[in-house]
Structure formats: C-alpha cells, structure tokens
C-alpha positions in Angstrom: 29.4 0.2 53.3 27.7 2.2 50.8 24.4 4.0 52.7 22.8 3.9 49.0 22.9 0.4 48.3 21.6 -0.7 52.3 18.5 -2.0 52.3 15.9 0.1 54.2 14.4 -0.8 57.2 10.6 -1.2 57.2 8.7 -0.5 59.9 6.2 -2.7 60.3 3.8 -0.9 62.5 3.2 2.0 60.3 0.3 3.2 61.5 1.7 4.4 64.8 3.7 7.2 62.6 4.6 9.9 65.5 3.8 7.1 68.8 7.4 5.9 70.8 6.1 2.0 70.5 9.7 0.7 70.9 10.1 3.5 73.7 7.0 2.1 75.4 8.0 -1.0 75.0 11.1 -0.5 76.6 10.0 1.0 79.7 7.6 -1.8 80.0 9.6 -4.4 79.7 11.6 -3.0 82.6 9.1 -2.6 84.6 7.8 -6.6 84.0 11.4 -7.5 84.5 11.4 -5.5 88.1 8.8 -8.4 89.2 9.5 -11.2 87.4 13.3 -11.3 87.2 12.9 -11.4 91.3 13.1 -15.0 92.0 10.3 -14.9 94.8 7.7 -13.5 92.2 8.1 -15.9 89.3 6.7 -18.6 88.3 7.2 -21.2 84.8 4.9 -18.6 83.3 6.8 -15.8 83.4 10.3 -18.5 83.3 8.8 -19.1 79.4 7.9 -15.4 79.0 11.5 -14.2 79.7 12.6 -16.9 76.9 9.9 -15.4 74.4 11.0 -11.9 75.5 14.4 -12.7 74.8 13.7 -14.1 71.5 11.8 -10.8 70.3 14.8 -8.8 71.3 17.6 -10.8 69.6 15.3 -11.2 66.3 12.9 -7.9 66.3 12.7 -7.7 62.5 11.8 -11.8 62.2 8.7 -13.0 61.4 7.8 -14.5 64.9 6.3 -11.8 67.5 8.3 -9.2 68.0 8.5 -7.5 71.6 5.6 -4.8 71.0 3.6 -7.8 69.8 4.4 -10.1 72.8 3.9 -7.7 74.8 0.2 -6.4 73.2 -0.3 -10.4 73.4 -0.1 -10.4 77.1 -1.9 -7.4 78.4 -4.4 -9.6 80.8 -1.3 -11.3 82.1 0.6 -8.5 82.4 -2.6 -6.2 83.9 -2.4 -9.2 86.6 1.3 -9.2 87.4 1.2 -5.5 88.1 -2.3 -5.9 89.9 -0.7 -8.2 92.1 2.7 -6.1 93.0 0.5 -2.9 93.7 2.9 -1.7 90.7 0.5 1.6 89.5 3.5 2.6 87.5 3.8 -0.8 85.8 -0.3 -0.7 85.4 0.3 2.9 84.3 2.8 1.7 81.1 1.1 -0.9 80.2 -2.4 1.3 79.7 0.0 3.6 77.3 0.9 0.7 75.5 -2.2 -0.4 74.8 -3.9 2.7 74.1 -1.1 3.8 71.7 0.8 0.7 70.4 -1.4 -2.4 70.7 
C-alpha cells in the first residue's frame, strides 16, 4: 500500500501532545486486570467492565468510549477496587492517569 494515499490517523486527545495516555492506560489496565480477572475478587460489575474494556480495545478509534475514556469514566470505581486490594501501585497509576490523561 502506498504510505501517501493512507489516511492519517487522528488523535483524538490532542491536547495531551508529549503525555504516554495509551502507555498509562496500558499499565492501568493491567493492574485492574490483576484484581478483577481473579475470580475471588470480582463481581457482575467488574464481569460488564471487562466486556466494555474489551470493546475499547478491539474498536479504539470508534465512536463509543475508547479505553482512556472508560477508564477516566471509572476513576471512583477504580480508586475503590484498588482501595480495597491495599494496591498503592494500582492507586498510584490511576492518580497519573487522571492527573495527565483524564
């Protein structure tokens, strides 16, 4: 394929020019996935968050949320799920985030 006649990729979030959001995003999403991907700290909340999640990551450039969008959409559940695992790295991610990305 010719690189002159690809479209371009627009970033949607440009003013975060210079901030890793998909990098932060990343590492978060781990570190949610370390709790609620163990079966004994789940719940249907989390069971409909994972199919959201999933949807952001097969379809980032759709109109629906993408995954920096979910996830600046669920910082108070997010702040609790962490809260609740003692996870200080997990609580420590998600304050990057949402000083830089959301």
């Amino acid at each position: 394929m010719d690189n002159d006649t690809a479209t371009p990729v627009t970033d949607r979030y440009t003013s975060f020019a210079g901030i890793d959001c998909a990098g932060n995003s990343l590492r978060l999403v781990q570190a949610i996935r370390r709790h609620i991907d163990d079966p004994a700290k789940t719940n249907k909340f989390w069971e409909a968050f994972k199919i959201k999640l999933a949807h952001a990551e097969l379809e980032p450039d759709s109109r629906k949320a993408d995954e920096l969008c979910l996830l600046c959409s669920h910082v108070c559940y997010l702040d609790e799920l962490f809260e609740e695992h003692g996870d200080e790295e997990g609580l420590r991610l998600l304050r990057v985030l949402e000083v830089e990305c959301c």
